[in-house]
N, C-alpha and C positions, 0 to 999 in steps of 0.2 A: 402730472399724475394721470389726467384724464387721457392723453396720449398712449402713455404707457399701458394703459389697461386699453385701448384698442389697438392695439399691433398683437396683443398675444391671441385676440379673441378673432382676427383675419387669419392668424398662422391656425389656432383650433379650426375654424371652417374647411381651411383648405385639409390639414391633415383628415380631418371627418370626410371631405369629398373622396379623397384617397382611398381612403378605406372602404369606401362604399363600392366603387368601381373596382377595387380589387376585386373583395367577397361576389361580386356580380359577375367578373370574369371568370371565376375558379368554381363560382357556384354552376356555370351553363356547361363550364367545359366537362367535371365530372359527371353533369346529370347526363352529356350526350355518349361518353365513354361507357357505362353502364347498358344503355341501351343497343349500343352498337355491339357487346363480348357475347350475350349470351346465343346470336345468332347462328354464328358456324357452328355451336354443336346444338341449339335448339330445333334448327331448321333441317338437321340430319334426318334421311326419311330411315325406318325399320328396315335396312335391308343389313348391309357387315356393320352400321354401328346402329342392330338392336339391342334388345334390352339384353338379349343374350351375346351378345359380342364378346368375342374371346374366349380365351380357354380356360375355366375355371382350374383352378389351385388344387394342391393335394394329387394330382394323377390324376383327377377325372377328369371325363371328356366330355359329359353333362352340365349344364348351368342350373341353380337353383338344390345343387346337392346337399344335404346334411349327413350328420358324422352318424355311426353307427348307433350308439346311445340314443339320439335324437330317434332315430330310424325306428328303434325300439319298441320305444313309450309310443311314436305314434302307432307301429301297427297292433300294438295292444290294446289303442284306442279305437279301434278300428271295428264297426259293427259286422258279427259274422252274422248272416243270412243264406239261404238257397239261393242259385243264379235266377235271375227274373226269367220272364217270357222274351223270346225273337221278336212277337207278335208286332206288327209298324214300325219293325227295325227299316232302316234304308241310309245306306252312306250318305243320300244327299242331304239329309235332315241333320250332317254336322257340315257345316260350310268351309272346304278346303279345297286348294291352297289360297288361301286369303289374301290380296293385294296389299302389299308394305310397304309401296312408294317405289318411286323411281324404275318402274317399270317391273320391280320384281314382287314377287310372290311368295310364300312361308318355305315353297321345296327349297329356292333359291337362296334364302335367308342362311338354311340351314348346311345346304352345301356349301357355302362359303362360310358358314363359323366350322365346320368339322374335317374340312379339307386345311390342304399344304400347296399355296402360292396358285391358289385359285384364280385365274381368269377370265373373265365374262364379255359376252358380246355385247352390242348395241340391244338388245332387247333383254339384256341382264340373267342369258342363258350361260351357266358356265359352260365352258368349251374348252379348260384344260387346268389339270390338278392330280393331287394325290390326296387319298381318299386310304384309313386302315377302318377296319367296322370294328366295330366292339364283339360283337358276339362272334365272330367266328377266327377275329384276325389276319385274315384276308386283306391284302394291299389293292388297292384298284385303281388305273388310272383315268377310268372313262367314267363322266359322271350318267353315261347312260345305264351304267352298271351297279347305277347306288339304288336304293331305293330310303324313303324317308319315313322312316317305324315311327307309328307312334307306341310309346312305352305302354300305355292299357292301350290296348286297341277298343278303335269306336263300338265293333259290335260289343267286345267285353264291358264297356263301361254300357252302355245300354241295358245292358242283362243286370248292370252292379248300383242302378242309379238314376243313369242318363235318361230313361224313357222319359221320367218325368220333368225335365228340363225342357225351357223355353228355348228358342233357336239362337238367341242369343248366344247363353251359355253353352249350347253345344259347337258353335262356333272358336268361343274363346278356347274350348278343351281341345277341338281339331285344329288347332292354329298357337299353340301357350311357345311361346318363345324363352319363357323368365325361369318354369320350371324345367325337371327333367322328363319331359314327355315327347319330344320330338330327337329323333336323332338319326344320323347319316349310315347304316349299312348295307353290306351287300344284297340284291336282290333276291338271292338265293336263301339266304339265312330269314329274310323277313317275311318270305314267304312257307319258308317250312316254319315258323311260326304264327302265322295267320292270326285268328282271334286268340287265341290260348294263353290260358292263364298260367303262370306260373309254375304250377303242381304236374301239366299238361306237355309243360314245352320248356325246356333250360337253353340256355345260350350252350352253341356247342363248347365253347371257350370256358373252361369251370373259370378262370380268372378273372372272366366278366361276370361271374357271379356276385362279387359286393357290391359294383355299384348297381347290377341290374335288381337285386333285389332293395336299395337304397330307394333307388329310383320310384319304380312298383311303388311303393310301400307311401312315398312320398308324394305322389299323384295322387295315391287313392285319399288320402286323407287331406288334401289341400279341396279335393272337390268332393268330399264328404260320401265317398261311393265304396260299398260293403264289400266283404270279403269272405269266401268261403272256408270251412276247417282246413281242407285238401289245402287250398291255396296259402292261407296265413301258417298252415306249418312250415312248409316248402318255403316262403319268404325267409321264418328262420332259419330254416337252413341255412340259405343263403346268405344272409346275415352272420352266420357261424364263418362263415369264410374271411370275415371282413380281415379278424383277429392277425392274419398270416396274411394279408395284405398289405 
């Protein structure tokens, strides 16, 4: 009897050692799996896989867009005021094009999320693609021929806002990747609208009118910067467009 009761009590140790060494095996191997996945796309720098990578859904060519409804309610939340003072305006005082890794910078980020079969040199300069602008429709194949709008322009947001902001934040608005405030057109189109607001200055492309007034609308209210009567009419205008879009 006393036999019998130690032969099953050496089979329990051994089956117990078994299972320890198992659990110890399968416990190291998934803790090193975990560690190892999340690198290739954590270690991605900000340049084609930023936060804006790819081409958002619905037909826009924006990241960070919302539907007309949304667009709405916010520009109605949106405080109208007189444009501020120029007074200590200066471009440097918003910090662009901001370094995003791997050698590129925000211009760079963004002609490769808005062009077609983009390719970049060694210093992550593109050197060849196809490029359509929004506001005028115009195709281009030279990226020396783009230029990179931002959707409020820096003086505009200064006059709407920004004076009062730390350099920080006027950095994030010269450089937002997530919303729609930076985008790829012709040089020509971004420069016959300069700083102008809305009311001031229309994409010559009426068809670029829903999202550019989406856009507008949606900038101004993510970074809490006022709007004029002239200008938030003209928004809805534009917003009127979306319907037949």
């Amino acid at each position: 009897m006393g036999r019998q009761m130690r032969v099953p009590g050496a089979v329990l140790a051994a089956v117990l050692l078994l299972a320890v060494a198992g659990c110890s095996g399968a416990g190291s191997g998934s803790g090193a799996d975990p560690g190892d996945d999340p690198k290739p796309g954590g270690a991605a720098p900000a340049t084609s896989s930023a936060p804006a990578d790819g081409k958002p859904p619905s037909g826009d060519v924006l990241p960070g867009m919302v539907g007309v409804s949304v667009a709405r309610t916010q520009l109605a939340a949106l405080k109208v005021a007189p444009p501020g003072t120029m007074s200590g305006y200066s471009r440097d005082k918003f910090t662009h094009w901001a370094e995003q890794g791997d050698k590129c910078d925000t211009r760079e980020v963004i002609l490769q999320r808005d062009g077609a079969n983009v390719t970049r040199d060694a210093q992550c300069k593109a050197v060849s693609g196809t490029w359509k602008s929004l506001y005028d429709e115009v195709v281009v194949t030279e990226a020396s021929k783009m230029d990179i709008d931002h959707m409020v322009p820096l003086a505009e947001g200064w006059r709407s806002g920004a004076a009062g902001w730390d350099a920080a934040k006027r950095k994030a608005f010269a450089n937002d990747l997530t919303r729609p405030q930076l985008l790829a057109v012709t040089a020509s189109s971004n420069r016959s609208k300069g700083d102008q607001s809305p009311d001031q200055w229309q994409p010559p492309s009426k068809a670029a009118w829903c999202q550019y007034g989406r856009a507008w609308t949606t900038v101004k209210s993510a970074y809490g910067l006022t709007v004029t009567e002239p200008e938030k009419k003209m928004l809805s205008t534009m917003l009127d467009t979306c319907a037949a879009a």
